[in-house]
N, C-alpha and C positions, 0 to 999 in steps of 0.2 A: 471436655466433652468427648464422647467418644461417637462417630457415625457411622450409621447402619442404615441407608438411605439407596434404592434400585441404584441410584448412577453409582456409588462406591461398588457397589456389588457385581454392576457391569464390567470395570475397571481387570478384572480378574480373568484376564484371560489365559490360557495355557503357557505363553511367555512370560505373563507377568510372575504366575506360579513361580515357574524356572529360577526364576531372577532373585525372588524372594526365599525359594529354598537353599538356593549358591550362595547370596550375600549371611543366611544363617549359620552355613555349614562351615565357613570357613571366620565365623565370628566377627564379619562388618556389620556396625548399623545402616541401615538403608531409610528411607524415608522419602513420600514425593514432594516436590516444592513447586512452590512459585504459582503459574499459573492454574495449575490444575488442582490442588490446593483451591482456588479462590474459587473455580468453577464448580467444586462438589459442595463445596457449602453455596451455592446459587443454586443448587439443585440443577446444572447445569453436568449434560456428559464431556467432558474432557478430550479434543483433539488429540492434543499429543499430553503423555505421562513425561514429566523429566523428574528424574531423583538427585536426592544429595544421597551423602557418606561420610565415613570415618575412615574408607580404605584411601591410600595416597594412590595416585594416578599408576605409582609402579606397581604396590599393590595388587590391583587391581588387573594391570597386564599381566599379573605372575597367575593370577587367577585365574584368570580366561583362558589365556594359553594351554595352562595344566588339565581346563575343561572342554579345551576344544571348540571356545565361541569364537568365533569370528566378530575380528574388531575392522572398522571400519576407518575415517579419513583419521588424522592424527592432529588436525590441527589447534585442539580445543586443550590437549596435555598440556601444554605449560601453563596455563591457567585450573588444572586439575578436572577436564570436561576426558572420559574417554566415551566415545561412541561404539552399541553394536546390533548386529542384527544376531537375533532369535530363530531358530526352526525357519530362517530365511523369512519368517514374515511380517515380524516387529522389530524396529528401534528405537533404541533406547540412550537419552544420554544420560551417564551417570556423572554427577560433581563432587569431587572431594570439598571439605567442608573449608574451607578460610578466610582469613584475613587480611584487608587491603594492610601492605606496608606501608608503600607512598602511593600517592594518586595527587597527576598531574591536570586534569579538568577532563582528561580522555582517555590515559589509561592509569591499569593500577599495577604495581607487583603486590602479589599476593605472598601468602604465609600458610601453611595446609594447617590447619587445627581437627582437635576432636569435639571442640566445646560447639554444641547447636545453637547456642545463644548467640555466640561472639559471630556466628556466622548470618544468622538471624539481624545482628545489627547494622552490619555492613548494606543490607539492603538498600534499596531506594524509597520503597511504600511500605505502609504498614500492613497492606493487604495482599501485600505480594510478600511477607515475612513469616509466612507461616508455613508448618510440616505438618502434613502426615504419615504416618504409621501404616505399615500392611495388616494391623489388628483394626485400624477406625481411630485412632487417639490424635487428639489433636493438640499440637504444638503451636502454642502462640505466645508471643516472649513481650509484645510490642501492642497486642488490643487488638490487630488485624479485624478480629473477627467483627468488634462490637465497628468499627469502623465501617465495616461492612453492613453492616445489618444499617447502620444509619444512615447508609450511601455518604460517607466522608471517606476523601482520597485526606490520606497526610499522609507526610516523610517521614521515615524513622528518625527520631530523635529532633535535631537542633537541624531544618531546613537550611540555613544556610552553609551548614558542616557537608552536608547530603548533596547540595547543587555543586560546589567548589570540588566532591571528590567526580563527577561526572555531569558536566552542564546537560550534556543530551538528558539529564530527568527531568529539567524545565518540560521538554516534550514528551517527554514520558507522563508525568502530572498531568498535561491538560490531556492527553489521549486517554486515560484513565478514569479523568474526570465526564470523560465523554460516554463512557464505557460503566461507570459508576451511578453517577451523583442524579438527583431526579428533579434538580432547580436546573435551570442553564445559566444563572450566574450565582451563585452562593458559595465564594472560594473562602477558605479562615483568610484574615486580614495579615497573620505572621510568615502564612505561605506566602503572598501576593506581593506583601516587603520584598521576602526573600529572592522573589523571582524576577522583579524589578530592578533589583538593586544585581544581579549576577549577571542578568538577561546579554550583557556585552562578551561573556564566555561562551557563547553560546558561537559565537567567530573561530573559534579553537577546533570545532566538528564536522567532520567529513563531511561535506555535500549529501552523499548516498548517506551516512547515517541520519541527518537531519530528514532527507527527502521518504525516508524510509517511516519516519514518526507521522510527520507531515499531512502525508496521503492521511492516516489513518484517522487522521483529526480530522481531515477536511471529508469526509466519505464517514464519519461518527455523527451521533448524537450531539444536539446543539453548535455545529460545527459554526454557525452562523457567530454566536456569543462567544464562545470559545477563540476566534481566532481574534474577533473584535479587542477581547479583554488584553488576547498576546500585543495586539500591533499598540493598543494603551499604553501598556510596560513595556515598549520600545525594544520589542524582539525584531519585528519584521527589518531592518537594514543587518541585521548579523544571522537572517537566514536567506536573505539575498532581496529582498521584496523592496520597491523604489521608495523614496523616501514621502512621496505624495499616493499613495496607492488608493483605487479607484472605488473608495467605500460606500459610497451610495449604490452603483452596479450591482459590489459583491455582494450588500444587502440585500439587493432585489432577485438577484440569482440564485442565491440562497433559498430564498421565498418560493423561488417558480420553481425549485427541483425538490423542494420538499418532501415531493408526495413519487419522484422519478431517482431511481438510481445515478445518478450524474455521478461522471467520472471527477477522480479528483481534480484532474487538469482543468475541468469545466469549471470549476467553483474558483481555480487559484489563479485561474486567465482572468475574471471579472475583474481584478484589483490591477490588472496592466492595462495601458492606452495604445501600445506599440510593440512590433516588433522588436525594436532595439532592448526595450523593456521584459520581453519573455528571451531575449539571446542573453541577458545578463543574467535572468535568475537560469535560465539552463545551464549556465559556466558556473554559477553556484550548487544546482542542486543535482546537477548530471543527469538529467530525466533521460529516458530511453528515448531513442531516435522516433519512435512511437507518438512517447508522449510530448516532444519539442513540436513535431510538427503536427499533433493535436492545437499546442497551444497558437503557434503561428496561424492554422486554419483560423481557428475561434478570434483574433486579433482580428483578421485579414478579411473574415466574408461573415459575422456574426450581425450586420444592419442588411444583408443581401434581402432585396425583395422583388418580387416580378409578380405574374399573371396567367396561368392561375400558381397562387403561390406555392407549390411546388416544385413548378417549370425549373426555376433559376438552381434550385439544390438538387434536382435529375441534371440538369446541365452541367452543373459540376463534379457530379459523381461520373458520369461516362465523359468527360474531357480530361479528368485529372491525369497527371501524370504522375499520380502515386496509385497504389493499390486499388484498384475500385471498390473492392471491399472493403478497406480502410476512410475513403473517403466518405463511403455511404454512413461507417458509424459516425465519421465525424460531423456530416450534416446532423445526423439524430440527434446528435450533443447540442449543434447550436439551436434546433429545435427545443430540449431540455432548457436550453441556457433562456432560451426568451418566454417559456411557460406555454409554447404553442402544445401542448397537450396533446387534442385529437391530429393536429399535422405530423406531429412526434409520432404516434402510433400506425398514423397512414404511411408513412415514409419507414418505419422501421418493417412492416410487413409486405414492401413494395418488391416485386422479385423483378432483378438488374438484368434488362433482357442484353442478351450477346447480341453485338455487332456483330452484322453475316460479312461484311469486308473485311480482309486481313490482309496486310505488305504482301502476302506471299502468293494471293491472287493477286493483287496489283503488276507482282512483277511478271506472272505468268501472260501479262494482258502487253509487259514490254519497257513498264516502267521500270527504274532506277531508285534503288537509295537513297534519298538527298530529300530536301528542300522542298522539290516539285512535290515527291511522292506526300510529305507531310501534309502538305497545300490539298492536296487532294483527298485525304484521309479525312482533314477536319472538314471540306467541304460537304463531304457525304456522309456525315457524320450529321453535320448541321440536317439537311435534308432529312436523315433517317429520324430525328429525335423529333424535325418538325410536320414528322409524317404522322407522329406517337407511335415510332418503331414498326410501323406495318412495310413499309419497303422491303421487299426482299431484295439478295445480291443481286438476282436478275434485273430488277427497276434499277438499283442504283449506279449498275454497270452499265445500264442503256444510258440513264441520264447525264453518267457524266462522257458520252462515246458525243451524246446531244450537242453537251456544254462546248466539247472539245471542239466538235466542228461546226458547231454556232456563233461561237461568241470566243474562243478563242483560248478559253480554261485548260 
């Protein structure tokens, strides 16, 4: 087929031009791949363009050089990736075309070829194995297309040739599946073997690379069935998850944020009981300092309740001794995480009034550093929140001048 469709059309911008007159002029084939590919036949615009070639990585530097582009980090050449920017305002990563030598479950050496098929095969999906052309011609070696159209995810070839040359496509598959398919459980029965029977390779991948698929499944489409069908096929202990994980919860959490953005931490906390439990999978999956003590939060104060129900997650946002602004999203999330709905909405639009006391009046008043001064912070702290913030510094400095020569604070 050849397509002539507004987002292909968009696609063409003044670098893309460039790019497409240089790869002709010096006689490489060029062609896009992979994801943007799948998104113009969705009739979808394209984030980022990434292209294949026939030109080798040096190629390709003898190219640019002699044109004056500007290439950017290096790290992607020995695997045949050079990066560059455009009229300074586009980048571009271009791949030479090849073939896995050996591949160990994590990485492969390659082999630079001219043949688009053989590179086509080496793929993971059959919808991510397709090119196109800067004329609209579509290159499809593997069916990609009709796959597409039918919302089926499959692997190129023999799945379980495809999982043993890179376990991370287990999660690649169901992120795709998430992203694809319009059942939320309708996987082929050959893939589900395959992914069962591999699912212990899945121990061999980086933490961040795992945690990097992860999010995108649990924050997708069906994430609920999706992640259920993984922990089935006995993924979840070789991506760090405890060996009793908390499925009744995740199911219900699932449920309540349906309809709410919930981070993915919020969705992958429901299946932990404990602390000790979200410090393991953090040592497996390396989350950002962010999102550990997201997940710690959600553990640690997700049954919290008081009177009016608010109170107790204002209380906790202005006593935290993390970020106020941090703590405030993470009440929202356990808001999100229990379905509280309109309290989610009151609490996310609630604006965090500033404490009129600071250490630095305190010490102007004669205190010290230490101990005392903290004791005194949180006391008028308490006061100002159970004033509903109307105290000013003036009341609060009287009252605690009161306390002091009252009662002995």
């Amino acid at each position: 087929m050849k397509l002539d469709t507004p987002q292909f059309k968009a696609i063409f911008t003044p670098e893309v031009d460039v790019l497409s007159e240089l790869f002709q002029k010096h006689g490489f084939g060029l062609r896009m791949a992979g994801g943007a590919v799948r998104d113009l036949l969705m009739n979808k615009q394209p984030e980022d363009i990434d292209f294949a070639t026939t030109a080798t990585p040096d190629e390709m530097k003898n190219m640019f050089q002699a044109e004056g582009i500007r290439m950017l980090h290096r790290k992607g050449e020995a695997h045949g990736t050079v990066t560059i920017r455009l009229n300074d305002k586009q980048n571009f990563e271009i791949t030479t075309l090849r073939i896995d030598m050996t591949t160990d479950g994590r990485h492969a050496e390659v082999k630079f070829t001219t043949n688009w098929e053989l590179d086509a095969g080496r793929r993971d999906l059959t919808i991510n194995a397709m090119f196109l052309d800067l004329e609209g011609n579509l290159y499809d070696y593997f069916n990609g297309k009709r796959d597409l159209e039918n919302r089926r995810v499959r692997f190129v070839g023999d799945p379980d040739c495809r999982i043993q040359e890179d376990y991370l496509r287990i999660l690649r598959y169901f992120r795709f599946y998430g992203r694809i398919a319009t059942q939320p459980d309708d996987h082929d029965a050959e893939t589900v073997k395959a992914i069962g029977k591999n699912a212990e390779g899945l121990g061999k991948i980086s933490g961040e690379r795992v945690w990097t698929e992860l999010k995108k499944i649990l924050t997708g489409n069906y994430a609920k069935e999706i992640m259920l069908r993984m922990l089935d096929l006995g993924i979840g202990p070789f991506i760090g998850l405890p060996s009793n994980p908390n499925l009744e919860e995740f199911k219900e959490v699932c449920d309540s944020t349906q309809a709410l953005k919930a981070h993915s931490i919020t969705r992958l906390t429901s299946l932990l009981k404990s602390e000790e439990e979200v410090t393991a999978l953090h040592s497996r999956l390396k989350f950002s300092k962010y999102e550990r003590d997201l997940a710690l939060f959600i553990v640690n104060h997700k049954n919290v309740t008081g009177h009016p129900p608010l109170q107790p997650f204002v209380i906790l946002i202005l006593e935290s001794k993390n970020k106020v602004s941090d703590t405030h999203e993470w009440c929202c999330e356990i808001l999100k995480y229990r379905g509280e709905v309109c309290l989610f909405k009151e609490l996310s639009q609630w604006k965090i009034p500033k404490f009129p006391v600071s250490g630095h009046i305190l010490m102007e008043k004669g205190y010290k550093p230490g101990p005392k001064m903290t004791q005194i912070m949180t006391s008028l702290k308490t006061l100002w929140i159970e004033s509903n913030f109307k105290m000013t510094k003036e009341e609060l400095l009287d009252s605690l001048d009161k306390n002091i020569h009252g009662d002995g604070l």
